[in-house]
Structure formats: structure tokens, C-alpha cells
C-alpha positions in Angstrom: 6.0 -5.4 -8.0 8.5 -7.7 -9.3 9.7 -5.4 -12.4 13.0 -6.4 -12.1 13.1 -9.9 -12.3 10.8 -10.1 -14.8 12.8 -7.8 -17.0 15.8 -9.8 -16.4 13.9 -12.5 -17.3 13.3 -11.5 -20.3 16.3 -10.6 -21.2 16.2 -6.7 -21.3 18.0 -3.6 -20.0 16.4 -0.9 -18.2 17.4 1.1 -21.6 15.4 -1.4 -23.8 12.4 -1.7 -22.1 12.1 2.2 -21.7 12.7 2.3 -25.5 9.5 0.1 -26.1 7.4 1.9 -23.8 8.2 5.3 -25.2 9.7 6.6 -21.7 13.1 7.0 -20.1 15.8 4.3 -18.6 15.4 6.7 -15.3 11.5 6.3 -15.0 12.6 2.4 -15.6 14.9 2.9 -12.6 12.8 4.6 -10.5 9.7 2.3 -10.8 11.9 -0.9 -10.5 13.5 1.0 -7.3 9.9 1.4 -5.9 10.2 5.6 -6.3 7.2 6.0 -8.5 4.8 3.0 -10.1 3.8 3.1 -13.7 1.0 4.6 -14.5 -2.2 2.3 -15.4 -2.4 3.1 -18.8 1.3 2.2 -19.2 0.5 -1.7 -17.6 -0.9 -3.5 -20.5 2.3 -2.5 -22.5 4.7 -3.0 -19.6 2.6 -6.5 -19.7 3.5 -7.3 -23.4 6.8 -6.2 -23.3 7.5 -8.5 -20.0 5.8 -11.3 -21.7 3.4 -11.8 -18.7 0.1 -10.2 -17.5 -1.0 -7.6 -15.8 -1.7 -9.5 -12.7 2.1 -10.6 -12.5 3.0 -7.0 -12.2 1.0 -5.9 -9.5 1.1 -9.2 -7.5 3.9 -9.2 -5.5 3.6 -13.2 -5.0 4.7 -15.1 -7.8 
């Protein structure tokens, strides 16, 4: 997963992003870090929020 880059794209800090998913900057850390992985239910949103889809996330080619 590309979480990273595709937040940066976006324009976003880890702070942000966990603000529009409802979680904390740490579980932003630890999933762009490779730690834990979102949970499923959490991917659409994570989706909208990145402006791409689902597929994007868990693809790790572009």
C-alpha cells in the first residue's frame, strides 16, 4: 500500500486524514509505516478521503 504518497498527494497530514476518518494520527502512522493495515470497513473512506479507489490502496503497483 502506497498510503503515503497518495496522502501527500493530496495534500494532507497524517493529523488531517485521521481527523476525517474518525481515528488517531498514530493509527495513520502505523498503517503508512506497514505496523497494522486498516481495517476493510475503513477502505472505502480512506478511498474518498485519498481521492482514489479502493484498488489504488491495496495495489502496490501504480
Amino acid at each position: 500500500m502506497k498510503l503515503k504518497e497518495l496522502r501527500e498527494k493530496k495534500g494532507l497530514s497524517q493529523k488531517r486524514l485521521a481527523e476525517k476518518l474518525g481515528v488517531g494520527r498514530t493509527t495513520v502512522t502505523l498503517w503508512e509505516l506497514g505496523i497494522n493495515k486498516p481495517r476493510t470497513d475503513m477502505l472505502p473512506g480512506l478511498a474518498k478521503a485519498l481521492g482514489c479507489n479502493v484498488d489504488a490502496l491495496l495495489c502496490s503497483k501504480p
